[in-house]
C-alpha positions in Angstrom: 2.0 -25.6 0.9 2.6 -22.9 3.5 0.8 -19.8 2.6 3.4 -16.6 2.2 2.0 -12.8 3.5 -0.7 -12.7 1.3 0.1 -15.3 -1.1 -3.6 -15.0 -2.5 -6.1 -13.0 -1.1 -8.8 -14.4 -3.9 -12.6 -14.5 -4.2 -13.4 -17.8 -3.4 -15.9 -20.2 -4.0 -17.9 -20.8 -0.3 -18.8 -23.9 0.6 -21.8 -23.0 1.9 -23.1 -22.3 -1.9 -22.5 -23.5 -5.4 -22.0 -19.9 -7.1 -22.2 -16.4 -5.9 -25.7 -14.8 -5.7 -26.6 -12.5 -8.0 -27.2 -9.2 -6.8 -31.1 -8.3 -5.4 -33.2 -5.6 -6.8 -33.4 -3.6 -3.3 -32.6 -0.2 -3.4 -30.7 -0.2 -0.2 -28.0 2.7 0.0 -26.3 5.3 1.2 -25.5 9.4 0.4 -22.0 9.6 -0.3 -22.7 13.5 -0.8 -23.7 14.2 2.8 -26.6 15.5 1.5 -29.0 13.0 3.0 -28.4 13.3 7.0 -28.8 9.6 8.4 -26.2 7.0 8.6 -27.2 3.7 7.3 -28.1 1.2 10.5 -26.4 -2.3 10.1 -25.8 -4.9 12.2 -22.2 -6.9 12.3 -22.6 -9.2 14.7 -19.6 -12.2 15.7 -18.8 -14.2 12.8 -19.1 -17.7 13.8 -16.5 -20.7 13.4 -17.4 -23.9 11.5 -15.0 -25.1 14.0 -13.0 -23.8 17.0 -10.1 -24.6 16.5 -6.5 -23.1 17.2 -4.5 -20.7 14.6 -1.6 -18.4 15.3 -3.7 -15.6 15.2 -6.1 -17.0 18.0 -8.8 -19.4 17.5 -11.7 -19.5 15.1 -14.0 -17.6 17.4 -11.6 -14.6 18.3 -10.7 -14.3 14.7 -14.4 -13.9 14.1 -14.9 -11.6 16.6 -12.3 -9.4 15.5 -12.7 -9.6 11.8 -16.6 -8.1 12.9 -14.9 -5.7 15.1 -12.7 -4.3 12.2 -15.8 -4.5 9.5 -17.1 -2.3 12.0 -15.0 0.1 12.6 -14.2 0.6 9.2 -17.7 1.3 8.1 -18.3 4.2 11.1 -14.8 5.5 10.4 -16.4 6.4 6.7 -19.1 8.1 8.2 -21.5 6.9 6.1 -23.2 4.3 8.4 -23.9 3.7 12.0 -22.6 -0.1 13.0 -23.8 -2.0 16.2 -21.6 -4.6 17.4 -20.1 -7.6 17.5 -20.2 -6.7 21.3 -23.7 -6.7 22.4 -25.4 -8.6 19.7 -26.1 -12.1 19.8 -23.9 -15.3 18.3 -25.1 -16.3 15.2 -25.4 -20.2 14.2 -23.0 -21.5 11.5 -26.3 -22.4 9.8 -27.7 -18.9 9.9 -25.1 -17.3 8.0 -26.6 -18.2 4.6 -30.0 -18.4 5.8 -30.9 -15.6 8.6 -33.4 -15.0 10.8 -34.5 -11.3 9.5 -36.9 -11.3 12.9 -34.0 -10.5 15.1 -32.6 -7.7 12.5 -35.5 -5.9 12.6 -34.4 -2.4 14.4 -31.4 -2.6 12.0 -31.6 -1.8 8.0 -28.7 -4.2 6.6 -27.2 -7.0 8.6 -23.7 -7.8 7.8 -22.3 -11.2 8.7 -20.2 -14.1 7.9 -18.3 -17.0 9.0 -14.4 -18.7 9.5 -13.6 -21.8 8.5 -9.7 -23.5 8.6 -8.9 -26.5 9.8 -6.0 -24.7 12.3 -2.7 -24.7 12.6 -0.4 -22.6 9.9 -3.3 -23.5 7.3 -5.1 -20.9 5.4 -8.1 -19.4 6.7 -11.9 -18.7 4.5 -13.8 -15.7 6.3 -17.1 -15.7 4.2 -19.2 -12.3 4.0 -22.5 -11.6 3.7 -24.8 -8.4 3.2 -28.6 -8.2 3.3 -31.1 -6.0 3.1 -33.4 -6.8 6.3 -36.7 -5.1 5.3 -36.9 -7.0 1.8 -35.0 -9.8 3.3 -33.0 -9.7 0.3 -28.9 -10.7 -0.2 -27.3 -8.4 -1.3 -23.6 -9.5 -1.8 -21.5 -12.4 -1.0 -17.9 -12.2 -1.1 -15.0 -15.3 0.3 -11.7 -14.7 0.9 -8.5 -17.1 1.9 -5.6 -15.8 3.9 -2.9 -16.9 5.8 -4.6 -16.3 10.1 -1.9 -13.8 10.5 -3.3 -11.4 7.2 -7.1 -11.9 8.7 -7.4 -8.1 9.2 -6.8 -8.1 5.2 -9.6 -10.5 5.1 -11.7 -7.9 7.5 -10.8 -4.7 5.4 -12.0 -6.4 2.1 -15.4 -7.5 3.4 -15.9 -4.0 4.7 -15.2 -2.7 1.3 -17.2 -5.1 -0.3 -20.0 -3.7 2.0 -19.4 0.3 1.0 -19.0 -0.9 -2.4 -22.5 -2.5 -3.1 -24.5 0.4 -0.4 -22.6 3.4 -1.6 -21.7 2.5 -5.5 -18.2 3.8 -4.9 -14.9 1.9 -5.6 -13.8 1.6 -1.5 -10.6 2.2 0.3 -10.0 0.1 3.6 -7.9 -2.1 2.0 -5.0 0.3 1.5 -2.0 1.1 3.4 -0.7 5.0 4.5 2.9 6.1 4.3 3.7 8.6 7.0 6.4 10.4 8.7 7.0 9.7 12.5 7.9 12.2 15.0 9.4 12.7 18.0 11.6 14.5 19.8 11.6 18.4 20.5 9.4 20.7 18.1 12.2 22.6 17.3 14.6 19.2 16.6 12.3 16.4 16.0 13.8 12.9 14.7 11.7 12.1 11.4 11.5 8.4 10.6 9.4 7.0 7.2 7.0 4.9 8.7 4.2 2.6 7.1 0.6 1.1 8.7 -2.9 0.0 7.6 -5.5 2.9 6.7 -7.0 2.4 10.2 -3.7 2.9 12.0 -2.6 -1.1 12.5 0.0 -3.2 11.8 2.4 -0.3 11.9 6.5 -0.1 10.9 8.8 1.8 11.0 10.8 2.1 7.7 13.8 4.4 8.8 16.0 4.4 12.0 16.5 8.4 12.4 19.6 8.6 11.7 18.6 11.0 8.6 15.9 12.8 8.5 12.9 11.1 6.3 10.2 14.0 4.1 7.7 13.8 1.8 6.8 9.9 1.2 4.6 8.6 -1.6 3.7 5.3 -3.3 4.0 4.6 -6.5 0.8 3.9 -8.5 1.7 -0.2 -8.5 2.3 0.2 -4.7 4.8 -2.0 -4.8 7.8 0.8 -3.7 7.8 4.3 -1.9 9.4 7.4 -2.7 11.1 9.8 0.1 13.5 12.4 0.9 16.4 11.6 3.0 18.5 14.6 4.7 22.0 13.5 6.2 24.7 16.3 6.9 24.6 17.8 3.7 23.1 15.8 1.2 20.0 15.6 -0.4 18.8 12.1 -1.6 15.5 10.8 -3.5 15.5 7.2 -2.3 13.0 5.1 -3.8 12.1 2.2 -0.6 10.8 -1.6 -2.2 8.4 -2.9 0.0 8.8 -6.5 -1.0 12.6 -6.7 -0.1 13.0 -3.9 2.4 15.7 -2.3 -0.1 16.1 1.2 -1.5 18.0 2.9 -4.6 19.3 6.4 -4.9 17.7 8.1 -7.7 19.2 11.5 -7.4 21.5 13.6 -4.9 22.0 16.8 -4.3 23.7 19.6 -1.9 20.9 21.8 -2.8 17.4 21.5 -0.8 15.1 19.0 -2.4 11.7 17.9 -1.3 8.0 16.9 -2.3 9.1 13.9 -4.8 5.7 12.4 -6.9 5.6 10.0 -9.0 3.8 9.7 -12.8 1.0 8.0 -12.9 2.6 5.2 -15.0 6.0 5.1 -12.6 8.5 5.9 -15.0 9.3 9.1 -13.6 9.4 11.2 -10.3 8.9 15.2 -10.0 10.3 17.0 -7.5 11.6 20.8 -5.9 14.9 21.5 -5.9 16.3 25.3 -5.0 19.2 26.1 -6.7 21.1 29.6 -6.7 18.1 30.9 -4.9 15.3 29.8 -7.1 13.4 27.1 -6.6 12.1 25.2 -9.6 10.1 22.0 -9.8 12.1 18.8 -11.8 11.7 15.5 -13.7 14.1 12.5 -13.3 13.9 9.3 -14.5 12.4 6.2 -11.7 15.5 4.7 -12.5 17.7 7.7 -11.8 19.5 10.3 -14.5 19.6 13.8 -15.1 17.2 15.9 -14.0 15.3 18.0 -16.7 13.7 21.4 -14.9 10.1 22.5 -16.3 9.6 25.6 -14.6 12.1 28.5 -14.6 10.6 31.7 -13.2 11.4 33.7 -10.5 10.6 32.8 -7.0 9.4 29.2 -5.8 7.6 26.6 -7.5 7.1 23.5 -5.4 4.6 20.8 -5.1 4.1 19.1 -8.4 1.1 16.1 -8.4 0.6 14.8 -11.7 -3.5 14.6 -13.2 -4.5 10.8 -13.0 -3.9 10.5 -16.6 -0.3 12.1 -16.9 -1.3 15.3 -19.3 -0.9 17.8 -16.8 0.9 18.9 -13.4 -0.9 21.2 -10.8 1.8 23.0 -8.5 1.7 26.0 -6.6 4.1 29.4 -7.2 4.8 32.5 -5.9 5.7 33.7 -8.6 2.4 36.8 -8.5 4.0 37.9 -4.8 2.3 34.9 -2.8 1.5 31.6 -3.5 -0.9 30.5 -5.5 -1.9 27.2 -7.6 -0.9 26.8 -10.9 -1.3 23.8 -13.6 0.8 23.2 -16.6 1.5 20.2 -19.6 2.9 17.8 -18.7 6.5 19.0 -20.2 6.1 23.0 -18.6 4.5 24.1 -21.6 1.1 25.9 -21.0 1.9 27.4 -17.4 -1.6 29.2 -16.1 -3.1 30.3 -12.9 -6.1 28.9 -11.3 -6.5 29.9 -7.5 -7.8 33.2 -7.3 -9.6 33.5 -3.9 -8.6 35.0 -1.1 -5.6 34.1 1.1 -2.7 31.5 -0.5 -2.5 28.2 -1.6 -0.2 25.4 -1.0 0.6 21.2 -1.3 -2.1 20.7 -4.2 -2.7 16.9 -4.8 -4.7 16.0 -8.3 -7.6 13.4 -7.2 -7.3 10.1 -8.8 -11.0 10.9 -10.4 -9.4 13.6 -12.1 -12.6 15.5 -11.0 -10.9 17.7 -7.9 -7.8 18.8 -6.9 -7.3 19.2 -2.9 -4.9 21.9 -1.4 -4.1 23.6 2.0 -5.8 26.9 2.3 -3.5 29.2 4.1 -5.6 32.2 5.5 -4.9 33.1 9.1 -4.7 28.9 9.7 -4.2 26.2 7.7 -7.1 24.5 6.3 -7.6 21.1 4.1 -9.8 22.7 1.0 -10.7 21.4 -2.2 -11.8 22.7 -5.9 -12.0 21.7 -9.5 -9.2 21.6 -12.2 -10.4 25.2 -13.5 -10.2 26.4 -10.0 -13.8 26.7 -9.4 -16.1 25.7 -6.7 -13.4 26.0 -3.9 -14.6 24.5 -0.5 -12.7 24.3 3.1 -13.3 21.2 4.7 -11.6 21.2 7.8 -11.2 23.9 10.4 -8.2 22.9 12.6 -5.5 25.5 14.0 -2.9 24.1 11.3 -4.1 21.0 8.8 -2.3 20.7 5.7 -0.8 18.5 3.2 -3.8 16.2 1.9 -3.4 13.1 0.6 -6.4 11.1 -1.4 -7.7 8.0 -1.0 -7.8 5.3 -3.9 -11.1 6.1 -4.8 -11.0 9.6 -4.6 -13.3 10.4 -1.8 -11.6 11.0 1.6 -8.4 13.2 2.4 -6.1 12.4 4.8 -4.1 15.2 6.0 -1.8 16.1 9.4 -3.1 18.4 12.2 -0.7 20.4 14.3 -1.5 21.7 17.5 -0.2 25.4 18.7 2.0 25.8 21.3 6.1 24.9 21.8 4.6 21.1 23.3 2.3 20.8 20.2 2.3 17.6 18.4 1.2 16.6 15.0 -1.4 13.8 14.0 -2.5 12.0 11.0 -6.2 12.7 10.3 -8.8 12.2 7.6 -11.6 13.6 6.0 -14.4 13.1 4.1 -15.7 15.5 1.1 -18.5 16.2 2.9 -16.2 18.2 5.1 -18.2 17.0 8.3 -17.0 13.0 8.8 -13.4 13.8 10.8 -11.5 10.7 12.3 -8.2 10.8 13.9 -5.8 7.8 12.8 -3.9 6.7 15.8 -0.1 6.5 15.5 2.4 5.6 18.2 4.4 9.1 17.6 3.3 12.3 16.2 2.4 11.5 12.6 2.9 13.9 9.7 2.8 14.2 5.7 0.5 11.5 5.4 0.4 9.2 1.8 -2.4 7.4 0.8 -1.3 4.1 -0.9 -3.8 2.3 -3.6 -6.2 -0.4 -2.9 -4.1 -3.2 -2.3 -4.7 -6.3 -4.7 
């Protein structure tokens, strides 16, 4: 049977071994605090080809080139370790893959490597991955996965995360996708088009045409639709985009200015801002669509509600004190309370999905990507552009990605990312100018 995109993208049993290996004793890791100041060294070498044969995609070589070249890249981009290769390290036998010859590794700490197997054609294709731990000459994990040769970057992003997993201990995040908006245009009358692509920046869409300007995107926690603002003329709309079918609904409309919808953990409804009369207040409607119900009703503007990971509570910021500042409340506007305090104001606060932080934009001369806890304690900037704001986690909880502006009436805006170390900084290519970034979950 023809394989549709990402019919499975399932552990599988390799042929090269009966069951999966359990997992060795070594001790072979990495600092996801930043507080140890050397990047793991691991080799990726070429992945090579039971046989070379001829898939859509390329052959069985170039795919395994490439799926290396990706593994790589995604490991440096998490600033965590420092990869060598594919390009300059040499081929590895088909027979080596399960059995290496550690000798060769020896300048390296963890060799990562693998192999392709299909038989061409439209059929499937089995990338195999493999970690070990060179000093102990140890395995470490072993992972399989079959995809259709046109989803073999999928295959790529899930060995690299199998690798962060098992050397960091952290759930990983290269297998997700990233909601944007794309810009171009003047600064002062830029088109805005919803746009969609890989967490490194590739196979990117466009979702929207321009014709009405696209805000705010976010995916829902099953990742299966997106939620946006659409501005045309006049009206307002909510528009919630299904990525399966390419359709979208109207959940809610409006002549009054609407933005930052977010969904509830569990789906079933969105929050958003909506100004009306010249207050700004922050709403609830319905997935499905309904009547609004407001749960905030003071003076001034209260915009930005994320929901905490498990749907008790809503962090937002308000200017109701004479700037703005970050506030939490229940999950119903009961229990409204103040928890920024520092100096400067606050804006765009995004509840992790640990639960553990809640990131912000700092707003105190520039704009700056910051984070602190729930309580509002232990604040901490962690980038220092000329304008970066509006972070967005990643499914594990551990990077931010955010959108840099540059100054100037030719400046241009650009997705970026960052870890919580505050020093691993990676620019995420985009064909336009790239802003209000979304992080989508792991992907199953």
């Amino acid at each position: 049977m023809k394989t549709t995109l990402l019919r499975h993208l399932a552990v599988a049993t390799l042929a090269l071994a009966a069951a999966l290996a359990a997992p060795a004793m070594a001790q072979l890791s990495v600092d996801v605090t930043g507080e140890i100041d050397s990047n793991l060294k691991i080799a990726v070498p070429p992945l090579p080809a039971q046989q070379d044969v001829a898939t859509p995609a390329g052959t069985a070589s170039e795919l395994g080139r490439k799926i290396a070249e990706v593994i790589a890249s995604d490991l440096k981009g998490s600033g965590l370790f420092a990869p060598s290769g594919p390009a300059g390290l040499p081929a590895i036998p088909f027979a080596e893959v399960t059995a290496p010859q550690f000798d060769k590794w020896n300048a390296y700490q963890a060799l990562a490597q693998g192999f392709v197997r299909t038989t061409g054609g439209e059929a499937d294709i089995t990338v195999g991955c493999y970690l070990y731990d060179v000093a102990l000459k140890q395995e470490l994990t072993r992972q399989g996965y079959v995809v259709a040769p046109r989803d073999w970057r999928r295959a790529a992003h899930k060995c690299a995360d199998a690798i962060y997993a098992r050397l960091s201990g952290e759930s990983p995040f290269f297998d997700s996708r990233i909601a944007y908006i794309a810009e171009s245009g003047p600064k002062g009358d830029r088109v805005k088009r919803l746009a969609i692509m890989d967490s490194d920046g590739a196979n990117h869409r466009f979702i929207t045409n321009g014709q009405s300007i696209a805000l705010t995107p976010r995916f829902s926690p099953d990742y299966k639709s997106i939620v946006y603002v659409s501005y045309l003329n006049s009206r307002v709309r909510i528009y919630v985009y299904d990525i399966g079918t390419g359709r979208q609904r109207l959940v809610t409309e409006s002549n009054n200015t609407t933005f930052a919808p977010r969904w509830s953990p569990d789906g079933r409804n969105i929050l958003f801002a909506m100004a009306v009369s010249g207050n700004t207040d922050i709403y609830r409607v319905a997935a499905s669509g309904g009547t609004p119900v407001r749960l905030t009703n003071s003076p001034g503007i209260d915009v930005g509600g994320s929901y905490s990971p498990d749907g008790s509570q809503i962090v937002f910021e308000s200017d109701r004190s004479g700037g703005q500042q970050i506030y939490v409340m229940n999950a119903d506007g009961s229990n409204q309370r103040r928890i920024s305090h520092g100096g400067g104001r606050y804006a765009t606060p995004e509840w992790s999905p640990r639960g553990d932080l809640i990131a912000f934009t700092k707003l105190s001369g520039d704009f700056k990507v910051a984070v602190m806890t729930p309580t509002g304690d232990n604040e901490r900037i962690l980038t220092n552009g000329w304008q970066d704001e509006q972070p967005s986690w990643s499914p594990n909880g551990r990077v931010l990605q955010f959108f840099r502006t540059s100054p100037g009436k030719q400046g241009s805006s650009q997705v970026w990312q960052v870890d919580l170390t505050g020093v691993n900084e990676r620019r995420i290519p985009t064909p336009l100018s790239g802003s209000d970034p979304a992080w989508g979950p792991l992907l199953p």
